[in-house]
N, CA, C and O atoms as CSV, one atom per row, in Angstrom:
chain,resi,resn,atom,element,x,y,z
A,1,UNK,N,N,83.626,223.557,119.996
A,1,UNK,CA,C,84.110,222.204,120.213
A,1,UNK,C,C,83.231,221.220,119.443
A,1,UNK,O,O,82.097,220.830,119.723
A,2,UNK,N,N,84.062,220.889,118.344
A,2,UNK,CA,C,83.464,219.445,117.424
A,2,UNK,C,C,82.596,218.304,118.523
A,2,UNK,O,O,81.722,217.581,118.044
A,3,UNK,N,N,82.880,218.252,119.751
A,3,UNK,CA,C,82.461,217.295,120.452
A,3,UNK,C,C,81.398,217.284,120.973
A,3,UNK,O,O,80.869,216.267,121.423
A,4,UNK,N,N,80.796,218.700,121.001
A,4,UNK,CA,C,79.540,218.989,121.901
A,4,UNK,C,C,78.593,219.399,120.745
A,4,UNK,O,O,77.820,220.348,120.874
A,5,UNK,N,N,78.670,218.654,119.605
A,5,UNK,CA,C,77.550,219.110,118.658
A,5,UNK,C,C,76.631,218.010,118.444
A,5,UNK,O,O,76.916,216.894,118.878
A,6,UNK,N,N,75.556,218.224,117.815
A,6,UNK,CA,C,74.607,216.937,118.015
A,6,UNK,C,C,74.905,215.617,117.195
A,6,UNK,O,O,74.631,214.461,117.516
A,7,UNK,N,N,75.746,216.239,115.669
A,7,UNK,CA,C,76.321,214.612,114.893
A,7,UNK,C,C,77.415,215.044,114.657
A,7,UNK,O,O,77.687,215.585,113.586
A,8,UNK,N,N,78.430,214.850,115.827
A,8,UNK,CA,C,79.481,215.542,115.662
A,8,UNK,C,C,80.460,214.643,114.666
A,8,UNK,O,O,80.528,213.416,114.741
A,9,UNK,N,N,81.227,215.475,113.695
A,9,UNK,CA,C,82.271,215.256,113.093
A,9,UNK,C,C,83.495,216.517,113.062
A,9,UNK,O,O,83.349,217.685,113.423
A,10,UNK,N,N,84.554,215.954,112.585
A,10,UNK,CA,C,85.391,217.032,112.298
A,10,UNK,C,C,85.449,217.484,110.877
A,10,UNK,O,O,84.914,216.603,110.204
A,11,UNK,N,N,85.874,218.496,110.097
A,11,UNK,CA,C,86.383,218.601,108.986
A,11,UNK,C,C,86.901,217.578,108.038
A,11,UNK,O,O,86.550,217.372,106.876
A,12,UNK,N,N,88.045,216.815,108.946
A,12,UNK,CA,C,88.941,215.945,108.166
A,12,UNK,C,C,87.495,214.574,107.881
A,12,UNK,O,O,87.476,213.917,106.840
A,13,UNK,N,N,86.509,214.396,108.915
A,13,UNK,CA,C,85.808,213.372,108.767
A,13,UNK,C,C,85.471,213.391,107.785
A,13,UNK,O,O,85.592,212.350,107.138
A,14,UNK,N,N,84.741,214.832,107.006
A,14,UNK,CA,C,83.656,214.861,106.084
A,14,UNK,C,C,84.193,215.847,104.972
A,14,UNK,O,O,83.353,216.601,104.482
A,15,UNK,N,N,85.517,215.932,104.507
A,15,UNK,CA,C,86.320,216.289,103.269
A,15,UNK,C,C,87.102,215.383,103.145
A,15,UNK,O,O,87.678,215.032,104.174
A,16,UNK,N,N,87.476,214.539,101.639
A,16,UNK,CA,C,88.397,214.208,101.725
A,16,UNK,C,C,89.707,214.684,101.076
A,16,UNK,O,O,90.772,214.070,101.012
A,17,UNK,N,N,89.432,215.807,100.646
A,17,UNK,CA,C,90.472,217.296,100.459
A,17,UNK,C,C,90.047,218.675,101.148
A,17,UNK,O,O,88.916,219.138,101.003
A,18,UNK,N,N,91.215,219.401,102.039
A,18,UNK,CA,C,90.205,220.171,102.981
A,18,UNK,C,C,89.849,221.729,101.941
A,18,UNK,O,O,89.416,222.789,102.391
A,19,UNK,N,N,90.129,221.482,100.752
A,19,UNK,CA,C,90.185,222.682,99.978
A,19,UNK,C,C,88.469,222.404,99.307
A,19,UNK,O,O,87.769,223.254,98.757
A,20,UNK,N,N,88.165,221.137,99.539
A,20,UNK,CA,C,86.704,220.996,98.499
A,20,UNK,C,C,85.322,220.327,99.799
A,20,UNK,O,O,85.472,219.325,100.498
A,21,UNK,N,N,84.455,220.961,99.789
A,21,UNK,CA,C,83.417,220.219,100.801
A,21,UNK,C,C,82.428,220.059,99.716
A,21,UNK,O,O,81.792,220.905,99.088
A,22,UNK,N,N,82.460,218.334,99.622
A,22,UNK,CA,C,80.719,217.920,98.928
A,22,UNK,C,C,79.736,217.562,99.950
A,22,UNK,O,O,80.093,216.733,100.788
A,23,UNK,N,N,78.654,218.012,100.013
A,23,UNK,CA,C,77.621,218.040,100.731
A,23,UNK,C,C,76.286,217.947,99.530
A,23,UNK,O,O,76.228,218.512,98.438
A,24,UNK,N,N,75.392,217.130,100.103
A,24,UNK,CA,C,73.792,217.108,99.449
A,24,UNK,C,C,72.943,218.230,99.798
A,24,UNK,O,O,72.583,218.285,100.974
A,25,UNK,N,N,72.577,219.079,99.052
A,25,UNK,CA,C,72.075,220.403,99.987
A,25,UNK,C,C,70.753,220.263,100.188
A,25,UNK,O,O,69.986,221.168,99.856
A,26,UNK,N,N,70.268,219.010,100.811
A,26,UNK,CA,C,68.993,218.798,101.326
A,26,UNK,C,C,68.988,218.748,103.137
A,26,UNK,O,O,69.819,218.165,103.833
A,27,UNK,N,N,67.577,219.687,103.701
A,27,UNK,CA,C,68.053,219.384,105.000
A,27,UNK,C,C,67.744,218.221,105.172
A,27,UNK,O,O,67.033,217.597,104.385
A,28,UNK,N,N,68.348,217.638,106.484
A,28,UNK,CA,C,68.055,216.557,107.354
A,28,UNK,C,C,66.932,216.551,107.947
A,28,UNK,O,O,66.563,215.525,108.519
A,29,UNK,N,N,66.257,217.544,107.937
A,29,UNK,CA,C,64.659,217.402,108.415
A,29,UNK,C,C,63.504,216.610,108.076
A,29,UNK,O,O,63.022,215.577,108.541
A,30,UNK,N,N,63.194,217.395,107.125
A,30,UNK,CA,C,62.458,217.196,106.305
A,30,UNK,C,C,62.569,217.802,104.387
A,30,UNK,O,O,61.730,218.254,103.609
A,31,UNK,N,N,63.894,217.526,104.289
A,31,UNK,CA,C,64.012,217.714,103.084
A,31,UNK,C,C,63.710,218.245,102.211
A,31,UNK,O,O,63.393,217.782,101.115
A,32,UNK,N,N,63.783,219.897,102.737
A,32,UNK,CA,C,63.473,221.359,102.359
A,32,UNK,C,C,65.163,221.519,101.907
A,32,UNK,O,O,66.041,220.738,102.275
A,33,UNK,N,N,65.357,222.626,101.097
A,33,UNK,CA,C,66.812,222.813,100.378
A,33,UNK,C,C,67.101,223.930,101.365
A,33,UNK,O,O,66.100,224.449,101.859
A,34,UNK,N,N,68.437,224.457,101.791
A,34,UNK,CA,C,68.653,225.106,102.694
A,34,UNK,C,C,69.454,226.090,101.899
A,34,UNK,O,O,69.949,225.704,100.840
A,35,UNK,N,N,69.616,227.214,102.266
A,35,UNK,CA,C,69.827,229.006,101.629
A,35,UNK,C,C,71.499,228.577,101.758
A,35,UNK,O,O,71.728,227.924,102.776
A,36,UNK,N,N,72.612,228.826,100.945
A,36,UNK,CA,C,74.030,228.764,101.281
A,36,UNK,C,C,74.431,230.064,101.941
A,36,UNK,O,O,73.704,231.057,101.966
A,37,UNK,N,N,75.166,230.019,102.266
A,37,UNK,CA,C,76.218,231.426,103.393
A,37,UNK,C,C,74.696,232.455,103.829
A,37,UNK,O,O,74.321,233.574,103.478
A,38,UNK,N,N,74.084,231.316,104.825
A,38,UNK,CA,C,73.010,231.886,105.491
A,38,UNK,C,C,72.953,231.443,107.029
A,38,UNK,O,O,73.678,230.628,107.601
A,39,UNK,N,N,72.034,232.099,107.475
A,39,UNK,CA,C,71.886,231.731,109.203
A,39,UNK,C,C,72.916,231.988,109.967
A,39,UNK,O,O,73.908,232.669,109.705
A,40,UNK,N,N,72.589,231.296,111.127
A,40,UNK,CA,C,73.433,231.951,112.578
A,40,UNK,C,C,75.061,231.631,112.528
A,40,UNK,O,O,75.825,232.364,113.156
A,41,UNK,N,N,75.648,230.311,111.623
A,41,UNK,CA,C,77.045,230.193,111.847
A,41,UNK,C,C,77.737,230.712,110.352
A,41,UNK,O,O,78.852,230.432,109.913
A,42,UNK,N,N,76.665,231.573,109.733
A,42,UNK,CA,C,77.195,231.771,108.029
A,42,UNK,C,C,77.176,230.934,107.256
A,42,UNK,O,O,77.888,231.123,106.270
A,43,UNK,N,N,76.397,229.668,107.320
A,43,UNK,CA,C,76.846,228.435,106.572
A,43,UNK,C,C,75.751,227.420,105.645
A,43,UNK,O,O,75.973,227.058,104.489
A,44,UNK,N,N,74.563,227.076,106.435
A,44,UNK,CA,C,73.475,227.052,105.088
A,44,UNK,C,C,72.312,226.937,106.190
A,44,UNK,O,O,72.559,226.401,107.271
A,45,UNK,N,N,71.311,227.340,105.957
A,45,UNK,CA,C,70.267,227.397,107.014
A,45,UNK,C,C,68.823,227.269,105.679
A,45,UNK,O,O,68.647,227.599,104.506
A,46,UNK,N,N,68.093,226.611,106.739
A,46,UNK,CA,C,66.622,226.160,106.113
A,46,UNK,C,C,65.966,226.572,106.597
A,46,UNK,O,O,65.993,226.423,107.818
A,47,UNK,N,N,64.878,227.409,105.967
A,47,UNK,CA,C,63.983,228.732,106.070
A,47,UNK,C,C,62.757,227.855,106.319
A,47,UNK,O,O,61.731,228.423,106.692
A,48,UNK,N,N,62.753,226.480,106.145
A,48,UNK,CA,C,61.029,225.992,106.407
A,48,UNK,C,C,60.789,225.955,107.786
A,48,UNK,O,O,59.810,226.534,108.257
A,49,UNK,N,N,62.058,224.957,108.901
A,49,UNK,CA,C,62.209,225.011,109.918
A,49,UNK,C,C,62.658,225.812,111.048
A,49,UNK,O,O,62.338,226.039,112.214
A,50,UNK,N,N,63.791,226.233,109.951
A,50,UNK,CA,C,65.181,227.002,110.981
A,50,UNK,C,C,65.909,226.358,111.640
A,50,UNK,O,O,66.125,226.500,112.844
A,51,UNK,N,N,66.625,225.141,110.506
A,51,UNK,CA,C,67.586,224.358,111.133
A,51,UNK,C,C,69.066,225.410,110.256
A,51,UNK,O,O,68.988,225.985,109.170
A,52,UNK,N,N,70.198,225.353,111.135
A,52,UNK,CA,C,70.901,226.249,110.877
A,52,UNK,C,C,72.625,225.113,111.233
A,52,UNK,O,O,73.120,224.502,112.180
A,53,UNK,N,N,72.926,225.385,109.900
A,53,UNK,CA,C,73.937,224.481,109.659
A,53,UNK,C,C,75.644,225.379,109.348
A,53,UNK,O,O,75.858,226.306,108.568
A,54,UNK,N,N,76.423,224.816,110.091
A,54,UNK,CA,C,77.999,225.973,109.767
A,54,UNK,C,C,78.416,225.348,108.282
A,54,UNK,O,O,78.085,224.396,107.575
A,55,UNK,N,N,79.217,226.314,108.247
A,55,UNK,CA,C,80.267,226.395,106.508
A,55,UNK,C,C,80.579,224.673,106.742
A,55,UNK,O,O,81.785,224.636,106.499
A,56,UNK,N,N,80.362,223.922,106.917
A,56,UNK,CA,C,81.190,222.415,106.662
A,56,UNK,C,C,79.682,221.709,106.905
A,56,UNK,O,O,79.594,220.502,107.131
A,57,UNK,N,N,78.808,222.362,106.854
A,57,UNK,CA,C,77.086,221.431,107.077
A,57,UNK,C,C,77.115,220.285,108.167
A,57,UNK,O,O,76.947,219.086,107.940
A,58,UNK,N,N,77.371,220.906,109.458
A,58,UNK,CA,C,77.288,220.284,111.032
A,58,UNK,C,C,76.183,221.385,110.931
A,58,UNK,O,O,76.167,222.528,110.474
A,59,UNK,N,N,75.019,220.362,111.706
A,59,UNK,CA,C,74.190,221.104,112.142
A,59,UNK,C,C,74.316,221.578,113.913
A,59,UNK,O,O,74.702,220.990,114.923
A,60,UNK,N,N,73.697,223.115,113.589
A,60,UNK,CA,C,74.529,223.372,115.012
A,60,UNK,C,C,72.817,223.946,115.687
A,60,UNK,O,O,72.861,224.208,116.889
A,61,UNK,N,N,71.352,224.146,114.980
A,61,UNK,CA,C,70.685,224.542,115.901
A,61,UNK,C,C,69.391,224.407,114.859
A,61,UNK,O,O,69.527,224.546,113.643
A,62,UNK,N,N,68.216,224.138,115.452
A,62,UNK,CA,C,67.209,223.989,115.067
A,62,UNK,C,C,66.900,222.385,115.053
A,62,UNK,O,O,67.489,221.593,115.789
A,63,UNK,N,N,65.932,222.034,114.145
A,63,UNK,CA,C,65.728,220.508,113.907
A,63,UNK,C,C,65.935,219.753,113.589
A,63,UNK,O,O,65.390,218.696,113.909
A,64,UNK,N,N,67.001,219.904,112.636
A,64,UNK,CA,C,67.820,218.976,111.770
A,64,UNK,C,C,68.246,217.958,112.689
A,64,UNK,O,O,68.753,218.449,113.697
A,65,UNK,N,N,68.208,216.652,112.675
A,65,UNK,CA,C,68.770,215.286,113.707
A,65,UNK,C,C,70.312,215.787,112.992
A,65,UNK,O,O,71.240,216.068,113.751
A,66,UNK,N,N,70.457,215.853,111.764
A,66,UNK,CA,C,72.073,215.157,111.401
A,66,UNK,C,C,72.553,216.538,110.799
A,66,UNK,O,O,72.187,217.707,110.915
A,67,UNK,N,N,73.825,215.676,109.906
A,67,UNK,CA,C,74.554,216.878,109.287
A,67,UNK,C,C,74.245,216.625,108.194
A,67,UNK,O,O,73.588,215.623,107.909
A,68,UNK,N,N,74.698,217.571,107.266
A,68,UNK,CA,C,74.135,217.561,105.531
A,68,UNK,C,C,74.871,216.284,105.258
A,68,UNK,O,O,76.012,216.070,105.670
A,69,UNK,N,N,74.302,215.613,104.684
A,69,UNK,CA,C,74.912,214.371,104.049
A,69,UNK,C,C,76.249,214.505,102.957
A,69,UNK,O,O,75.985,214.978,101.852
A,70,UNK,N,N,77.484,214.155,103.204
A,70,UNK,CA,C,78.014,213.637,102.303
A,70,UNK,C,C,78.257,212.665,101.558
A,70,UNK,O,O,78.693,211.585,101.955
A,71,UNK,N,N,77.954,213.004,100.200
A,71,UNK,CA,C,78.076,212.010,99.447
A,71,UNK,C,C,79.113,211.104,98.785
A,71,UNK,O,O,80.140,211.747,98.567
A,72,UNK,N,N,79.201,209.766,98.371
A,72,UNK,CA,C,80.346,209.337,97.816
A,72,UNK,C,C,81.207,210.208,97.181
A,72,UNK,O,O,80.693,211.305,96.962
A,73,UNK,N,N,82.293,210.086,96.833
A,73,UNK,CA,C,83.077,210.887,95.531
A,73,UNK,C,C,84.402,210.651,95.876
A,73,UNK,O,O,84.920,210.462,96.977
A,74,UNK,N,N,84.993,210.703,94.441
A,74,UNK,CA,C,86.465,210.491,93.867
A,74,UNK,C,C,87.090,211.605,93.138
A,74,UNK,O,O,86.869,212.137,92.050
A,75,UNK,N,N,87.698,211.735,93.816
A,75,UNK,CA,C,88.578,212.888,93.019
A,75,UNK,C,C,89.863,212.017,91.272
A,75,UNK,O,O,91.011,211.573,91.239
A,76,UNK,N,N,89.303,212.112,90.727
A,76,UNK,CA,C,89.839,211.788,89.237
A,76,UNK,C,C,90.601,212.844,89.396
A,76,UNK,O,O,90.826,213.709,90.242
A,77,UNK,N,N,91.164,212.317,87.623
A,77,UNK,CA,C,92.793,213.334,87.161
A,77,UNK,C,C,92.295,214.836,86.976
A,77,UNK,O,O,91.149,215.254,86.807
A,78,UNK,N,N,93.318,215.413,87.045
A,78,UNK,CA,C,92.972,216.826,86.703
A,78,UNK,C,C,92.156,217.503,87.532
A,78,UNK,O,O,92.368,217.393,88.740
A,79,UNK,N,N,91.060,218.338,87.062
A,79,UNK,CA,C,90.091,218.841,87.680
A,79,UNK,C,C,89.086,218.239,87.848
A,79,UNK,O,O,88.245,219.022,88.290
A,80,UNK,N,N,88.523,216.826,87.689
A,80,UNK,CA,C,87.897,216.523,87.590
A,80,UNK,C,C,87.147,215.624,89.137
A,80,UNK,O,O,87.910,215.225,90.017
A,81,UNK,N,N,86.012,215.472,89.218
A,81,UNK,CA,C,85.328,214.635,89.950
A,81,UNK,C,C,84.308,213.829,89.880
A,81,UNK,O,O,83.327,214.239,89.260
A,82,UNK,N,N,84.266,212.533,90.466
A,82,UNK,CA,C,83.007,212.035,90.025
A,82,UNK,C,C,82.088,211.483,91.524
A,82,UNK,O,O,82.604,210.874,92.460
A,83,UNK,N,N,81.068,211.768,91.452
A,83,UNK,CA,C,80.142,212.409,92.477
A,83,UNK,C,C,78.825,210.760,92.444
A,83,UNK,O,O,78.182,210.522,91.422
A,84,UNK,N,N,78.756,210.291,93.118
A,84,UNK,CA,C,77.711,209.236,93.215
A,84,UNK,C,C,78.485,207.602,93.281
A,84,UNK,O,O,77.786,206.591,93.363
């Protein structure tokens, strides 16, 4: 349950296509880089602390206060994106 997590969001909050997730892959801790398709929910976990984040970067256990930050971005023509 999205509701009982510590910065809870849903999916739709933090994609704004559900086929692409941008995330900053810095933790929320202390700003150690976190391992991808790692830790307890499969999703990115940080080996300094052991904050442990699911496939959509909600943090679900350890120290992390928040979720991986998403960043601005626009989806342009084609394949393209622009990020900042």
């Amino acid at each position: 349950d999205v509701a009982s997590l510590r910065d809870p969001q849903t999916d739709a909050e933090r994609a704004q296509n559900p086929e692409w997730l941008v995330t900053v892959g810095v933790c929320t801790h202390l700003g150690c880089v976190p391992i991808a398709n790692a830790g307890d929910f499969n999703g990115w976990f940080c080996p300094c602390h052991g904050s442990h984040y699911d496939a959509s970067g909600r943090i679900r256990k350890g120290p992390a206060p928040l979720n991986l930050e998403v960043p601005e971005y626009a989806f342009l023509e084609g394949d393209k994106m622009l990020i900042g």
